[in-house]
Structure formats: C-alpha cells, structure tokens
N, C-alpha and C positions, 0 to 999 in steps of 0.2 A: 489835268493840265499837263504840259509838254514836261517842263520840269519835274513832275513829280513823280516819285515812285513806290513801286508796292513794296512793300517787308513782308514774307510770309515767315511766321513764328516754325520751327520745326518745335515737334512735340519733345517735351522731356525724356520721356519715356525710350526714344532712338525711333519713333515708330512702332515698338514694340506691342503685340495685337493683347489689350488686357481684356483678363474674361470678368463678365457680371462677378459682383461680390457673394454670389450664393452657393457661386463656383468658387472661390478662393476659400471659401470657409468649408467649404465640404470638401477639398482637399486637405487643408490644415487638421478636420476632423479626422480626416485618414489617415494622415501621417503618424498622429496622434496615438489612434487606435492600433498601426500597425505599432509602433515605440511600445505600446502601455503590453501588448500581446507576448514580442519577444522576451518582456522582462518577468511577465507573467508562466511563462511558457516556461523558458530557460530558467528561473528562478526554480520552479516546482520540482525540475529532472535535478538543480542541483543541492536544492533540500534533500532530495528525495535518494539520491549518492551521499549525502552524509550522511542520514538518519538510519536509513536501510541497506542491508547486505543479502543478496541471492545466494538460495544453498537449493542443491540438487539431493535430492529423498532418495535414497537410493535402494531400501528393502520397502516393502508392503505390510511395516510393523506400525504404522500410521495409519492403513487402510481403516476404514473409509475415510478417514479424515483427510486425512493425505496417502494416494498412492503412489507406486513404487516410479521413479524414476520422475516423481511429478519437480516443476520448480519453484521454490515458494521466495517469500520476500520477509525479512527477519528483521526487527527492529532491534539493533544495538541498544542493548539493556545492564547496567551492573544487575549481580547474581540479588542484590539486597533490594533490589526492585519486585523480584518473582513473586509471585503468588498462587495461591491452588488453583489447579487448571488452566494452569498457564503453559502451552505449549512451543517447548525449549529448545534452543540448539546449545548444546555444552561436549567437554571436551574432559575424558575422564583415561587416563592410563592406565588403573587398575581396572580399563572394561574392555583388554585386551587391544584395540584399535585407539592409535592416535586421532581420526579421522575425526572431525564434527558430527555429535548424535542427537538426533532428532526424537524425544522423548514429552509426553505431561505429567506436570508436577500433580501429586496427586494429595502430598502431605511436606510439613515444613517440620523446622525444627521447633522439637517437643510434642507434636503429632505424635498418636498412637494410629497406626494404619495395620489393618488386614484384611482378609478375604476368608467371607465365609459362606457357605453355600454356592460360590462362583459369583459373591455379591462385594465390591466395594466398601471397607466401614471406615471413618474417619474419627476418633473422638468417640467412638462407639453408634454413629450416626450414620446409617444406609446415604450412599451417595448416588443419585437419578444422572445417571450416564447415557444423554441421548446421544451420542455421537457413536457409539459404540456399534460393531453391526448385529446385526439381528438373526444370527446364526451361530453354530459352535463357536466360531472364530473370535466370538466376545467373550468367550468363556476362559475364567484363569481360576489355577488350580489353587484350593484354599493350602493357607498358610498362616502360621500363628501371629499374632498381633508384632508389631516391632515398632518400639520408641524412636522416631528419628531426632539423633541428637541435634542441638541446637547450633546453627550455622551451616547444616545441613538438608538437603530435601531427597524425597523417595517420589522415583519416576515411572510411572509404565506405559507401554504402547496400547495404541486405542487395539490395536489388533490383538486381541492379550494371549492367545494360543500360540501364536509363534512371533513374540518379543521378546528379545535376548533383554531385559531391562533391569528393573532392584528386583523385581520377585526371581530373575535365574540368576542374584548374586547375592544371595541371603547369607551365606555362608563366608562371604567375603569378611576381612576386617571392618569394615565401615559397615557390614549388616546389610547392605545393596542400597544404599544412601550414597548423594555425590553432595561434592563441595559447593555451595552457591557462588564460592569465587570458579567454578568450571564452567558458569554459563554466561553466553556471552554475545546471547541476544534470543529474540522472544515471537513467534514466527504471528505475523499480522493475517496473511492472504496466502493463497495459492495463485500464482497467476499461469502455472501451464501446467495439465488443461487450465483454462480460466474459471476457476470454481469459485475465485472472488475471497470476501475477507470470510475467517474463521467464527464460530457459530459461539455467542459465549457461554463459558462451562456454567449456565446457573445451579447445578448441583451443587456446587461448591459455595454459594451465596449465604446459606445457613452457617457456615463458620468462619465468615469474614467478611468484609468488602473485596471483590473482583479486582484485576489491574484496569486501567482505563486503556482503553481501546489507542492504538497508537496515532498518529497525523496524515494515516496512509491516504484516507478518505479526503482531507483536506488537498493534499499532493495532487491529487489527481484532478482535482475541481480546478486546481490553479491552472492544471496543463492543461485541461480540455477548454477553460474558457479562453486563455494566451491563446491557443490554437484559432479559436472561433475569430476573434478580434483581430488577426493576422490574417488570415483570411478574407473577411469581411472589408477590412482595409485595404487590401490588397486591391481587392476585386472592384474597390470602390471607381479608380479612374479609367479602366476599361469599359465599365459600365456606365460612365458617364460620360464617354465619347460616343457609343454606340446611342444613346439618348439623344444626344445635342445632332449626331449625324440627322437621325431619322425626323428630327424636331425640323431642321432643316432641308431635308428634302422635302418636307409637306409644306413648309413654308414656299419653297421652290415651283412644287406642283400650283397650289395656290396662283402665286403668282402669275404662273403662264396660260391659267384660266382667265 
C-alpha cells in the first residue's frame, strides 16, 4: 500500500563477513597451539639457564670423552651429590690454576683406589673403563693404593697419559684428592661437536648406585615440541586461506560451466 513502508533490519554484526564455525575453531585451535608452544618452548631454554651451566674443555685430558676445546653443558650439582664416574667440573687452588677443571670421579671418600698393571682397582675391584681410548693414551702409570679421606674424592682423566689429575698430585697434602665442596656441577652432554649426552660409567655399578641422569633430555623435548606447535599454529591461517582461495575458484569455475 501507498502508506506503507519497508524497515530493513541492518545486521548486528556491522555487516561484518563471519566465517563457518569450523573456521572459527580452527583458528581458536591455533591460537591455542601457538600460546601452549611459546610457553613450552621458552619454558624449556629457561629451565634449562637455570639447571645447566656451559664450560669450554680446553686440553685433550678428556679425549675421547670429551675433546680438547669441545663445549659441554654441566648440571649445577652440590659436591654431596657426586658419585663414581661422575664426570666433574670443580675448582681446586692447590692444582696450581684457579680455572674450572674438567675431571671423573673415580673413588669417594673411604675408597681405596690404585693402579696396577695400567689397570683401575677400586675397593680392590678391577673397574671396565669403556670410555677409555684404546691406545697408550689409556695407559696410567701404577701407583700404590691411597685411601681417600672422607669428604673427599680422587679424580682422573679419561686420557690418563697426559692428565695433570690426583695420580700427578699424589704427593700433595691431600694425597691428589679435592674437596667435594670444589665441585660445582656435573657435565650431562657434549653439545659442540654435538656428541650428545654422556655414556654411563657402568663400571662403577658394582660398588654403588650411579647418579641419575640429569633433565637435560626432558629440556629438549619441551623445546623441540614448543617449536613444532608454534609452527604448526602458525602455519595454520596461511594455510587456510590458500584452501578457502582455491575451494573457491573451483567453485567459480563450476559455476561459469
């Protein structure tokens, strides 16, 4: 009728173009993914700054285990943690250098340790040193048993021919023993060259329980999956334009058939 007129409702929305809800939730799941990644991610690197300290190796008295100028990742340890064959970073002024010294406990305190035949004895028990190399270089000169006092540990290098360690300061006051309060963390990995985590001393298993492997392994699972989920989130709305484009141009094509 003449009188009468249309009302057209404007949408709530402003106009605003809304996608299917299977798009709104799979960007919500991105969001999500990329939030859950960063906190995974960044969490791991700063666990992994407080738990562990990098030291740089700087002779070949670790070879094979660790060589000379390699960089490894140390797990902040009190000395009352240590255990045999636990390989140590400590800090000893009677071993002529202030510097941090990269050394394996080989005997604690009340240990009887010596060398006889170019053989490791503990307790009077042959100790199976695979880490050792397989040439003179694993050879260390015998030497009579010595009682390490108690509070104290006796350290040597895997390279045993030319490691300045307790066997070349036997003659010292301490008998070549350092204090367990001089160590001050407990080396997990090698990461340059990347040789990965350290191999455990099971020689040493016959006269005790081992230390338990540090969180290094855990550390890393957390950043590599943060990684992956940040990514994958990431990737997710680029990937789902280039979808909806090409869904639509075939729809398009369609049509003008």
């Amino acid at each position: 009728m003449g009188g009468e007129s249309t009302t057209r409702t404007a949408p709530r929305d402003g106009g605003a173009n809304r996608g299917p809800a299977g798009s709104r939730t799979g960007q919500r799941l991105s969001g999500l993914a990329v939030a859950l990644g960063l906190v995974l991610f960044l969490g791991g690197f700063a666990w992994g700054a407080v738990v562990y300290r990098p030291y740089t190796v700087p002779t070949s008295s670790m070879a094979p285990t660790i060589g000379a100028g390699a960089r490894v990742l140390a797990e902040r340890v009190d000395g009352d943690e240590v255990r045999r064959g636990d390989v140590v970073v400590f800090t000893d002024k009677t071993w002529v250098t202030n510097a941090p010294v990269v050394k394996r406990v080989v005997a604690t305190g009340g240990d009887k340790v010596a060398v006889t035949d170019g053989k490791l004895t503990v307790n009077d028990k042959k100790i199976d040193e695979p880490y050792l190399a397989d040439d003179d270089l694993a050879d260390l000169q015998n030497f009579p048993t010595v009682t390490v006092p108690e509070g104290r540990l006796f350290l040597l290098g895997d390279e045993r021919s030319g490691s300045l360690d307790s066997s070349a300061h036997l003659t010292d006051a301490a008998g070549g023993t350092v204090a367990r309060s001089a160590v001050s963390a407990r080396v997990d990995a090698v990461v340059w060259p990347m040789s990965g985590m350290l191999e455990r001393p099971t020689g040493f298993e016959q006269l005790g329980a081992l230390s338990a492997q540090g969180p290094l392994r855990t550390m890393v699972a957390l950043i590599v999956v943060g990684g992956v989920l940040v990514l994958a989130g990431g990737a997710y709305g680029p990937l789902e334009k280039r979808l909806v484009g090409r869904s639509r141009a075939r729809t398009g094509l369609a049509g003008a058939r």
